[in-house]
RODO-315263 format. One record per residue (C-alpha): residue number from 0; x, y, z. Coordinates in steps of 0.5 Angstrom, whole numbers, plus 2048, in hexadecimal, padded with zeros to 3 digits. Layout:
REM RODO-315263
<NUM; <X; Y; Z>>,
...
This chain:
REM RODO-315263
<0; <7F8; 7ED; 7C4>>,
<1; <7FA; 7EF; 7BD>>,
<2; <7FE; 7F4; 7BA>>,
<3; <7F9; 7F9; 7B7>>,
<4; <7F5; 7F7; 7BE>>,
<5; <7F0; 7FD; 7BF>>,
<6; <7EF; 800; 7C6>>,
<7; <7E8; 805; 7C8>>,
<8; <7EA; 809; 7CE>>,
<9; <7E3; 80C; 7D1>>,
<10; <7E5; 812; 7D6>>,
<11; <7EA; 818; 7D4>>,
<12; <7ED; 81A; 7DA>>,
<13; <7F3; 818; 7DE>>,
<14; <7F3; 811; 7DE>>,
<15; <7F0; 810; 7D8>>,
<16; <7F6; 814; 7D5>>,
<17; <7FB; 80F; 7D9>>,
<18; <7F7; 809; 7D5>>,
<19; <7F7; 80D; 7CF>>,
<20; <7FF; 80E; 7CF>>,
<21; <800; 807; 7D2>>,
<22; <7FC; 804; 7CC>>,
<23; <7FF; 809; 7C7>>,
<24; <807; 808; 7C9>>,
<25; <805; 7FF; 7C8>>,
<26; <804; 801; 7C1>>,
<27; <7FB; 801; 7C1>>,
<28; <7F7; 805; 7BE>>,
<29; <7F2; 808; 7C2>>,
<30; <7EB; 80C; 7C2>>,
<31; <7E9; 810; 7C7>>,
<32; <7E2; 812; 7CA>>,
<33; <7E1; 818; 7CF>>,
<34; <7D9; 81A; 7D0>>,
<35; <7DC; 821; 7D2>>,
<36; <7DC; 824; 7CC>>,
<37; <7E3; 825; 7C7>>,
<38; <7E5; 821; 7CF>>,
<39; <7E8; 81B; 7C9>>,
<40; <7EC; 820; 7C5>>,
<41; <7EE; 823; 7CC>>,
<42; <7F1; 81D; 7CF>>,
<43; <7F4; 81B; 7C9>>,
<44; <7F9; 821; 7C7>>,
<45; <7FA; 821; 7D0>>,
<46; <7FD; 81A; 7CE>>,
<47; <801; 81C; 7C7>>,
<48; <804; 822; 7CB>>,
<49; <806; 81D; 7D0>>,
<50; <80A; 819; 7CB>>,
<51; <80D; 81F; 7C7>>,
<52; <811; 820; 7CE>>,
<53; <813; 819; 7CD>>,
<54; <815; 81C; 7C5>>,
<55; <81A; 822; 7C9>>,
<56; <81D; 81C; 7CE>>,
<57; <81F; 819; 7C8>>,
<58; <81B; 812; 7CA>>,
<59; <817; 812; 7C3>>,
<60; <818; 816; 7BD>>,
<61; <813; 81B; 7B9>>,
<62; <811; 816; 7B4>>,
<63; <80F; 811; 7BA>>,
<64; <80B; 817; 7BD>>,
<65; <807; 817; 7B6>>,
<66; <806; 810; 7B5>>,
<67; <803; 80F; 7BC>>,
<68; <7FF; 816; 7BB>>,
<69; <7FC; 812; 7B5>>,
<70; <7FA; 80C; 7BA>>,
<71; <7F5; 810; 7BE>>,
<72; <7EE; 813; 7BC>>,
<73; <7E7; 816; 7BF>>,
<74; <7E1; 811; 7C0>>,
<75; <7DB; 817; 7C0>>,
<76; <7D6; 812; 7C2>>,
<77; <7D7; 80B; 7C6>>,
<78; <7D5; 807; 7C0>>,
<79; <7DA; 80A; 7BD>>,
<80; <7DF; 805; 7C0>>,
<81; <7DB; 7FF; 7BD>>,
<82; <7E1; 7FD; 7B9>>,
<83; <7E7; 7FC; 7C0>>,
<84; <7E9; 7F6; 7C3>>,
<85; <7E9; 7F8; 7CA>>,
<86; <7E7; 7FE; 7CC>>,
<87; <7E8; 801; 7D4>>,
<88; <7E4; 805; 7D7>>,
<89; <7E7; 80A; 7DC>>,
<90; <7E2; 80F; 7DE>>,
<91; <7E0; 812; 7E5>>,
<92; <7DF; 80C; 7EA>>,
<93; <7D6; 80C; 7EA>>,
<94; <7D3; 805; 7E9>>,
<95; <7CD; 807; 7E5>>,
<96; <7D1; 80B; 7E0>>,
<97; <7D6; 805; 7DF>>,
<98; <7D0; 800; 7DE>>,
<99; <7CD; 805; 7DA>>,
<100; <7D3; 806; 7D5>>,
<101; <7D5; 7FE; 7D5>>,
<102; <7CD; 7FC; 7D4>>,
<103; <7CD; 801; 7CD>>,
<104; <7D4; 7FF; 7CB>>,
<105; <7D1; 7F8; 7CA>>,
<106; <7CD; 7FA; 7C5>>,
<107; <7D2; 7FD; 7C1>>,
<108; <7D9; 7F9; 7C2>>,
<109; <7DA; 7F1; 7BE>>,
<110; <7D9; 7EB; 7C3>>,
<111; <7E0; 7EB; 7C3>>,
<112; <7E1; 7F2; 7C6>>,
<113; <7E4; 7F2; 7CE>>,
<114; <7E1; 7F7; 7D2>>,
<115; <7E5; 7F9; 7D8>>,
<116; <7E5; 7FE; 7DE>>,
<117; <7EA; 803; 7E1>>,
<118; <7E6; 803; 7E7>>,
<119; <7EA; 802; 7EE>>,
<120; <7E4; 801; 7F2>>,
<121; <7DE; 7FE; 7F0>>,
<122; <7DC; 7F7; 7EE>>,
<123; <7DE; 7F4; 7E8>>,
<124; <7D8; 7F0; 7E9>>,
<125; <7D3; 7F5; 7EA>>,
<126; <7D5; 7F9; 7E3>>,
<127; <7D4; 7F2; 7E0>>,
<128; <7CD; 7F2; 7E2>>,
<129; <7CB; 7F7; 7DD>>,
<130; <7CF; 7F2; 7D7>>,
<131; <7CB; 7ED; 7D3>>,
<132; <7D2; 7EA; 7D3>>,
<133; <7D5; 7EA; 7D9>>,
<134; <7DB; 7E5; 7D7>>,
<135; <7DF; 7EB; 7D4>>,
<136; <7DE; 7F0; 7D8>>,
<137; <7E4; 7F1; 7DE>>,
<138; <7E8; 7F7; 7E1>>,
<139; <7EF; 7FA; 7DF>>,
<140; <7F1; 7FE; 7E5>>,
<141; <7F7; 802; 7E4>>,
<142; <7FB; 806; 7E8>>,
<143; <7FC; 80E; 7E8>>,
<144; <800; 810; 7E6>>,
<145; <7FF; 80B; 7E1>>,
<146; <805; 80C; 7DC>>,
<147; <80A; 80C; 7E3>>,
<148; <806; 806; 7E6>>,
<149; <808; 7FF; 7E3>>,
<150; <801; 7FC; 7E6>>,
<151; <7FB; 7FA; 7E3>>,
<152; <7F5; 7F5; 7E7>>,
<153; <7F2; 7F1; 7E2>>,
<154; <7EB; 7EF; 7E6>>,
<155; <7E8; 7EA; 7E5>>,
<156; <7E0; 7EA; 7E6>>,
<157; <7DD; 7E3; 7E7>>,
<158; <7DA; 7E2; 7E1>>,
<159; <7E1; 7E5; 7DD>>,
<160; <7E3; 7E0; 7D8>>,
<161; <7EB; 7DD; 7DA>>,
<162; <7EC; 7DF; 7D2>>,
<163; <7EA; 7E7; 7D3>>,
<164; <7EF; 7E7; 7D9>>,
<165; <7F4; 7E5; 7D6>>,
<166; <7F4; 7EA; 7D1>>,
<167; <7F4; 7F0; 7D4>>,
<168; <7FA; 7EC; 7D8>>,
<169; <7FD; 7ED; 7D0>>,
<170; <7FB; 7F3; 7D0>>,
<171; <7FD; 7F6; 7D7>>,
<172; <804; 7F3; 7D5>>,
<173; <803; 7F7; 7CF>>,
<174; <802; 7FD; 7D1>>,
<175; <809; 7FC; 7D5>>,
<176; <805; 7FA; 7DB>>,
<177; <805; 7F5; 7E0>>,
<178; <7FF; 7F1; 7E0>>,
<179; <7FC; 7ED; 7E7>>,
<180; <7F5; 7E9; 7E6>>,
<181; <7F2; 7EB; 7EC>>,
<182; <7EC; 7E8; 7EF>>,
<183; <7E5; 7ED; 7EF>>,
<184; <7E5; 7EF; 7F6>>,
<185; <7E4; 7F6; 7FA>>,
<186; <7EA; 7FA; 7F9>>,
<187; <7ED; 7F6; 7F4>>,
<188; <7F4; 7F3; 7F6>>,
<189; <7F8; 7F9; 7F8>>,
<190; <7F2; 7FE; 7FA>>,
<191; <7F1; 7F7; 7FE>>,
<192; <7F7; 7F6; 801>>,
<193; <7FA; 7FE; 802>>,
<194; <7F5; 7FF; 807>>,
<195; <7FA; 7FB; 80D>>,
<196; <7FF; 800; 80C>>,
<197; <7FB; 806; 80D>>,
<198; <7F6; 804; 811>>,
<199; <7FB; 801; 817>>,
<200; <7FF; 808; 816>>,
<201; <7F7; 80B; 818>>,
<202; <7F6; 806; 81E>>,
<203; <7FD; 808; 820>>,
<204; <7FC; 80F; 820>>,
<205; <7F5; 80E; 823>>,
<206; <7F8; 80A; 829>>,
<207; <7FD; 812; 82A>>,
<208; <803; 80B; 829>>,
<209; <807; 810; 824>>,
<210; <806; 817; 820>>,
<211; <806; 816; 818>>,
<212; <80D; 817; 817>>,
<213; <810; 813; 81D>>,
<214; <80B; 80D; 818>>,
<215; <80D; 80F; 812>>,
<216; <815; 810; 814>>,
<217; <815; 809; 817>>,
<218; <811; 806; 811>>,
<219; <817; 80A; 80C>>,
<220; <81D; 809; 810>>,
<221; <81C; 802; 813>>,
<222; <818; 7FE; 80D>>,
<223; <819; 801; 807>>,
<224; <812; 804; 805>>,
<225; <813; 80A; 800>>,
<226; <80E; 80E; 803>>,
<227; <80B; 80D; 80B>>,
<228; <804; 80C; 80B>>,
<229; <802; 813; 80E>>,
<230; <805; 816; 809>>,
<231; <802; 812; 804>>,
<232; <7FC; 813; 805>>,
<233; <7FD; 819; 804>>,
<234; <7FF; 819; 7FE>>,
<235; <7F9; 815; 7FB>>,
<236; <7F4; 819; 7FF>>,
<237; <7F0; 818; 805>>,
<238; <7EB; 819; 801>>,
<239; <7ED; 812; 7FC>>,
<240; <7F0; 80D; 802>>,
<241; <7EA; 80E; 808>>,
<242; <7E5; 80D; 803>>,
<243; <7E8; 807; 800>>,
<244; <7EA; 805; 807>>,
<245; <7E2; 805; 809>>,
<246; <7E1; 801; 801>>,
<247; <7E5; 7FB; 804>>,
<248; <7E4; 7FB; 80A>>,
<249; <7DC; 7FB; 809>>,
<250; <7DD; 7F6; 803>>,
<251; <7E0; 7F1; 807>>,
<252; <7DB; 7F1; 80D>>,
<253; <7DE; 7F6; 811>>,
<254; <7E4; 7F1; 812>>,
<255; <7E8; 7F5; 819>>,
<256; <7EF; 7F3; 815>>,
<257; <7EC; 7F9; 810>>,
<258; <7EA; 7FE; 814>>,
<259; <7ED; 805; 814>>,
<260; <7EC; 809; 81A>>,
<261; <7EA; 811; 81D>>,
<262; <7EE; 815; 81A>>,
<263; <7EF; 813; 813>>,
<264; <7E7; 814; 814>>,
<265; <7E9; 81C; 817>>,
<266; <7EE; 81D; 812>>,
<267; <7E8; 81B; 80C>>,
<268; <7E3; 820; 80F>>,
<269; <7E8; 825; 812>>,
<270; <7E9; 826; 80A>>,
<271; <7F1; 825; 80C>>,
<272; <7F2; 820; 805>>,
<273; <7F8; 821; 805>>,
<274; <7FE; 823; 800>>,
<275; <7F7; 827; 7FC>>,
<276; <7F5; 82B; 801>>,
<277; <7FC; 82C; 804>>,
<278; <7F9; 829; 80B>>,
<279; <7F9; 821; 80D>>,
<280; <7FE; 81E; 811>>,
<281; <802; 823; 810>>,
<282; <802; 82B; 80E>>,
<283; <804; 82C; 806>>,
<284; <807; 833; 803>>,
<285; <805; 835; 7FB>>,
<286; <80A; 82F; 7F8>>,
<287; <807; 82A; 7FC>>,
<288; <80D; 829; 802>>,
<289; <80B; 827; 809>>,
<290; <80D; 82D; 80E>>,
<291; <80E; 82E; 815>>,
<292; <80E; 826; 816>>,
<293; <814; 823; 81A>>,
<294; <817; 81E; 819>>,
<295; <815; 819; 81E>>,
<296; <81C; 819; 821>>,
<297; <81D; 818; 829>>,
<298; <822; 81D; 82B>>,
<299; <825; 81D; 833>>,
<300; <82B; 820; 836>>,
<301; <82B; 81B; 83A>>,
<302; <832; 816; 83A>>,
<303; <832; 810; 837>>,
<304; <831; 80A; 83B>>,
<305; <837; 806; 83C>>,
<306; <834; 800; 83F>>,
<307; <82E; 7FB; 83E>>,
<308; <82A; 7F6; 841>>,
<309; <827; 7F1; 83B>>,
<310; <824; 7EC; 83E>>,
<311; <823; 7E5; 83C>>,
<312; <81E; 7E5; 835>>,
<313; <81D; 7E2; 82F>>,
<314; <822; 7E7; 82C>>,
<315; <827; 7E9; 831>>,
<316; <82D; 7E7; 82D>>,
<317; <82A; 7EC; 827>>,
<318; <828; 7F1; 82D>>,
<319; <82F; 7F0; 830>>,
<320; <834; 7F1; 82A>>,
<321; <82F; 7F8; 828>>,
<322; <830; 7FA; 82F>>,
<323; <839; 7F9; 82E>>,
<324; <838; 7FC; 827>>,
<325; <836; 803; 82A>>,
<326; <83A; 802; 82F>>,
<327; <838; 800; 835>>,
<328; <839; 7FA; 83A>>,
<329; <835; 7F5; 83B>>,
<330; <834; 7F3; 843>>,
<331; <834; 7EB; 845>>,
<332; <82F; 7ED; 84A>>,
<333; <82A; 7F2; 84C>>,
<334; <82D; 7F8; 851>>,
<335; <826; 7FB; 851>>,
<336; <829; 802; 84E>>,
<337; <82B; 800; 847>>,
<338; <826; 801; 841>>,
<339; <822; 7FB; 83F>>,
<340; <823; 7FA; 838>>,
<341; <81E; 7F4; 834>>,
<342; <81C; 7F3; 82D>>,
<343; <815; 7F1; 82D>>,
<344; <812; 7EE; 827>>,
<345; <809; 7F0; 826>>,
<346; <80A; 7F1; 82E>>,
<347; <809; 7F8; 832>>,
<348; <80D; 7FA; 838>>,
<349; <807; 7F9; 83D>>,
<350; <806; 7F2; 83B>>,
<351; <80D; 7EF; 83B>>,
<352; <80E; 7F3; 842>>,
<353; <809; 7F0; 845>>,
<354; <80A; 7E9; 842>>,
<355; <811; 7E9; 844>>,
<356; <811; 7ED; 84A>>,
<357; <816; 7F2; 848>>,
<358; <816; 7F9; 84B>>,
<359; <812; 7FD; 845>>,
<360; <815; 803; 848>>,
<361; <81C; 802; 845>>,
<362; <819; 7FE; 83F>>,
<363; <81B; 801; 838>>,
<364; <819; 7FC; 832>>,
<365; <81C; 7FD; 82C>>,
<366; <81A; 7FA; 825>>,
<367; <820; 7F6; 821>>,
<368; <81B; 7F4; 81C>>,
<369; <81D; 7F7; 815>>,
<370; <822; 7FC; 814>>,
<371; <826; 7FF; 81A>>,
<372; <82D; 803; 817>>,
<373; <828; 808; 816>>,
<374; <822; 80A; 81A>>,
<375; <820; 806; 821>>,
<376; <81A; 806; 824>>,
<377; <819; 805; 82B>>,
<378; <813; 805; 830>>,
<379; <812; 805; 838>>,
<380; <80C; 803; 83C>>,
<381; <808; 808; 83F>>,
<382; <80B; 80A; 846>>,
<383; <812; 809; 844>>,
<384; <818; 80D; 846>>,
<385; <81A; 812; 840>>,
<386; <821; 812; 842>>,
<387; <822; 80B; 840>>,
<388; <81F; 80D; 838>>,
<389; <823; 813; 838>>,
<390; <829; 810; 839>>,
<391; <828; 809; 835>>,
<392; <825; 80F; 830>>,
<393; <82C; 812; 831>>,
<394; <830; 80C; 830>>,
<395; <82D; 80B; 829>>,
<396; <82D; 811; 826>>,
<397; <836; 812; 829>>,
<398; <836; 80C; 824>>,
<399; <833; 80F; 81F>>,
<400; <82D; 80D; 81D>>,
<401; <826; 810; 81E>>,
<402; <820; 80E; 824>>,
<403; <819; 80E; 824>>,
<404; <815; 80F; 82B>>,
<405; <80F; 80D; 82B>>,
<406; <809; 80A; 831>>,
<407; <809; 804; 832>>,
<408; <805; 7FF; 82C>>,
<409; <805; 7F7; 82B>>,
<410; <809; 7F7; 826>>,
<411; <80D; 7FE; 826>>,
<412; <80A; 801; 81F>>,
<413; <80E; 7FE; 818>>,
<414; <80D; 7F7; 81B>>,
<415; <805; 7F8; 81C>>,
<416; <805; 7FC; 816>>,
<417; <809; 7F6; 812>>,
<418; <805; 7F1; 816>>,
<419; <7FE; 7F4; 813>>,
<420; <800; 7F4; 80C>>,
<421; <803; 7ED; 80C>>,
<422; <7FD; 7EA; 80F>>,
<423; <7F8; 7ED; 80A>>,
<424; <7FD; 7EB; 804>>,
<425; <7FC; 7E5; 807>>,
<426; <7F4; 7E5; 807>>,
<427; <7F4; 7E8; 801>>,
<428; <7F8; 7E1; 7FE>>,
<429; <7F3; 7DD; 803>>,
<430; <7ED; 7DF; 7FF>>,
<431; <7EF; 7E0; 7F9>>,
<432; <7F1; 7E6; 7F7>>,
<433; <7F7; 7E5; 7F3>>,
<434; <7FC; 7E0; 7F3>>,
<435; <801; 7E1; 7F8>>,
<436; <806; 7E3; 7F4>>,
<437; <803; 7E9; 7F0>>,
<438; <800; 7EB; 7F6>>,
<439; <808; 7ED; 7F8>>,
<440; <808; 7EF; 7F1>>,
<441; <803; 7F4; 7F1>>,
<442; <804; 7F7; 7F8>>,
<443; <80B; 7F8; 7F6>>,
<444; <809; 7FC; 7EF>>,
<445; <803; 7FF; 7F1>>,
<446; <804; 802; 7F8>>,
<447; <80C; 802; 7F7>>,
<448; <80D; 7FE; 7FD>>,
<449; <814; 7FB; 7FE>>,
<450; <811; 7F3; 7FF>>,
<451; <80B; 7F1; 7FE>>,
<452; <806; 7EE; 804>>,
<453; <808; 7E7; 804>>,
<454; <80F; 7E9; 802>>,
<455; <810; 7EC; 80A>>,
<456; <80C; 7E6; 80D>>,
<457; <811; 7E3; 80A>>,
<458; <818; 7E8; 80D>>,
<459; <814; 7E9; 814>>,
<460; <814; 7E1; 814>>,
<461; <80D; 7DE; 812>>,
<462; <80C; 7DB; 81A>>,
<463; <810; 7E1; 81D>>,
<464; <809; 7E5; 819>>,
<465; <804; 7E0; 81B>>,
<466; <806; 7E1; 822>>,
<467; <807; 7E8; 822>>,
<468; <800; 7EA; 820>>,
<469; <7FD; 7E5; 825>>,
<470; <801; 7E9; 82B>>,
<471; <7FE; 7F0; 828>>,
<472; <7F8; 7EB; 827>>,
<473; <7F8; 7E9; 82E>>,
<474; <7FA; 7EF; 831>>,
<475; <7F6; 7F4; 82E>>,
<476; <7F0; 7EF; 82E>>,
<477; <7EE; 7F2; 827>>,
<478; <7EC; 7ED; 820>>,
<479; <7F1; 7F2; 81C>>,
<480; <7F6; 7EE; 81D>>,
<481; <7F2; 7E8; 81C>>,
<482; <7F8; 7E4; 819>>,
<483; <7F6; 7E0; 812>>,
<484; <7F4; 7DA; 811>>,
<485; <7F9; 7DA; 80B>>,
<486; <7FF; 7DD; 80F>>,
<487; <7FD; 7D7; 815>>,
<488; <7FD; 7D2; 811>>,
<489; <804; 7D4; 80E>>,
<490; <807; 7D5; 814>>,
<491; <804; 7CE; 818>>,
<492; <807; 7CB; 813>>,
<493; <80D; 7CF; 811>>,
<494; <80D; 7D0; 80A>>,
<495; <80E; 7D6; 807>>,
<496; <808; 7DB; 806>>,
<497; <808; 7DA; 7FE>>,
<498; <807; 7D3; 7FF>>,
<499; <800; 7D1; 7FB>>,
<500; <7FA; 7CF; 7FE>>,
């Protein structure tokens, strides 16, 4: 991409400023188009206002300001962009609109021209439909809010040329931005690949296992996630992440591991689209902060436990030396009181009670996985004595840590929720997707995970996640957690998740 390369913006409003900024900021001169009319004009001095801000910050100077004010002008027509060498399309997300903008754009641009959408959603493949050149066209996906967000999806239809690719690559990377070639595909890369975290929290919240902010605590406090789920979905908006869930799960064949749940459905009627309507998950006040929400944390008034059974499991030694770490003994043999601690992994309590025979009255499971200076979840079968949570519960928070209590659940909550966003990571390698390291890469930076999808495969260990979905598998009978192919194949073997095909 030249120096004096030329960029047509099609669309004035919040994204199209973002790109119009980005493109701006990387030295490109840039035209605008807004079938709103005085909506280019309108769009273009949103932006320099923006970069003026930067002016009062001291990151550019007034002549910066004016070289780059001087960089961008208004198209008045969609043939005035004849002369651009890319354009990008970023209008609101209507496929016969789209078709209809790329179709008459071909009349005016040169051979040479790309023409890329900003579409999140729909098909590259059926905006090129309409082309007569259907090797230059190809998708430019970026994030909001796209000045902050460092990714850009580069997607490439089935007929985009390697050649086209690699230049909005350049010019991703030009814009400041980090390019990931994505293959064209329902919902992308990471639309893809954001719907495990979501939508296992809504199959929790389905099955009453735990209440929003239990999920979104453990998810913050156990495994790093900047945001828990629930609370996410209520920052983008019911009224984006339903839809675009039902998207992906109708444009990979209603495949189960994609499927949301009920009340993500009533929340989308109810209206409860989150922060913008002040009600989702959670209730919000005028500056968008969550009221009359707990924190999600056990109390009890119960004294701490001092002693307790921890039976002969795979992780008794971890198991054990937590129990001593908050301050109890642990007995050499079951003296038919004592609480019974266990750490299961993909397991529920019912199930590791009946399969050993142990007495699920006194059973207290515990998840070890992740993180545990701060927050413990732990979680009893149904008929168990509430004294031995309370008291186990109590020894915790003596020692100074916080605890989750929720019903009893194969996989406790952030094992089942970190399982299914590594898994469908996984089967986005296995069908082609991304590679699998820009598969990491572009989760990381456009949903602020704290490790990509296979990167968790990889900390939980690729044959401990292989064998935890196949307990929630066998346990629940259900194909959602149908493990794949990718991660078994891996795990048989014992390669690492990012080994290649």
């Amino acid at each position: 991409m030249t120096s004096k390369a030329t960029l047509g913006v099609i669309g004035a409003g919040a994204m199209g400023q973002g790109i119009i900024q980005v493109a701006l900021s990387g030295g490109m001169t840039v035209q605008v188009f807004d079938a709103k009319p005085g909506g280019a004009a309108a769009g273009i001095e949103a932006v320099q206002k923006r970069l003026a801000r930067l002016v009062e910050k001291g990151r550019i100077d007034e002549a910066e300001l004016t070289e780059i004010a001087s960089r961008t002008s208004v198209a008045n027509a969609l043939r005035d962009l004849g002369g651009c060498d890319v354009i990008i399309e970023a209008v609101f997300e209507d496929l016969e609109l789209k078709q209809q903008i790329f179709s008459e754009l071909e009349e005016h641009v040169s051979d040479d021209c790309i023409i890329a959408s900003n579409t999140s959603s729909i098909l590259i493949s059926s905006i090129a439909r309409a082309c007569r050149h259907r090797e230059r066209i190809a998708g430019m996906h970026f994030f909001n809010p796209v000045p902050l967000m460092q990714l850009v999806e580069i997607i490439r239809g089935p007929e985009t040329s390697s050649r086209v690719a690699e230049r909005l690559s350049e010019l991703g990377t030009r814009m400041g931005r980090t390019p990931v070639v994505v293959k064209d595909s329902p919902g992308f890369l990471v639309n893809h690949g954001g719907r495990a975290y979501t939508t296992e929290a809504i199959r929790i919240l389905h099955e009453r296992v735990a209440t929003p902010a239990q999920i979104d605590a453990v998810m913050r406090d156990c495994h790093g996630f900047r945001m828990g789920p629930c609370e996410l979905m209520d920052l983008t908006g019911i009224d984006v992440n339903f839809p675009v869930s039902q998207i992906v799960y109708d444009g990979y064949a209603q495949d189960p591991r994609l499927r949301t749940f009920f009340p993500h459905k009533a929340l989308y009627e109810a209206g409860r689209f989150g922060r913008k309507t002040k009600a989702g998950h959670y209730d919000y006040d005028e500056d968008g902060k969550a009221i009359g929400a707990d924190g999600g944390d056990f109390e009890t008034d119960h004294a701490p436990a001092t002693r307790l059974i921890v039976p002969p499991e795979p992780a008794r030694n971890i198991t054990a030396a937590f129990a001593r770490e908050i301050g109890c003994t642990v007995a050499e043999s079951d003296d038919s009181g004592s609480p019974i601690l266990v750490s299961l992994a993909g397991e529920d309590c019912a199930t590791y009670a009946a399969r050993t025979n142990s007495d699920h009255e006194r059973l207290v499971a515990i998840d070890l996985r992740g993180r545990s200076d701060e927050r413990v979840t732990l979680m009893t079968a149904p008929g168990a004595r509430p004294e031995c949570l309370a008291t186990v519960a109590a020894a915790i928070i003596a020692a100074g840590r916080r605890v989750t209590a929720i019903k009893d659940s194969p996989g406790f909550i952030a094992q089942r929720i970190c399982a299914m966003v590594a898994n469908l990571g996984c089967e986005m390698a296995q069908i082609g997707v991304a590679a699998p390291d820009e598969i990491d890469l572009a989760l990381k930076l456009g949903l602020n995970y704290p490790r990509g999808p296979l990167e968790i495969a990889e900390d939980f260990g690729v044959r401990d996640m292989l064998e935890m979905l196949e307990t929630m598998q066998d346990i629940t009978g259900d194909d959602r957690y149908r493990p794949s192919l990718w991660l078994r194949r891996r795990a048989l073997l014992g390669l690492p998740c990012h080994t290649p095909n």
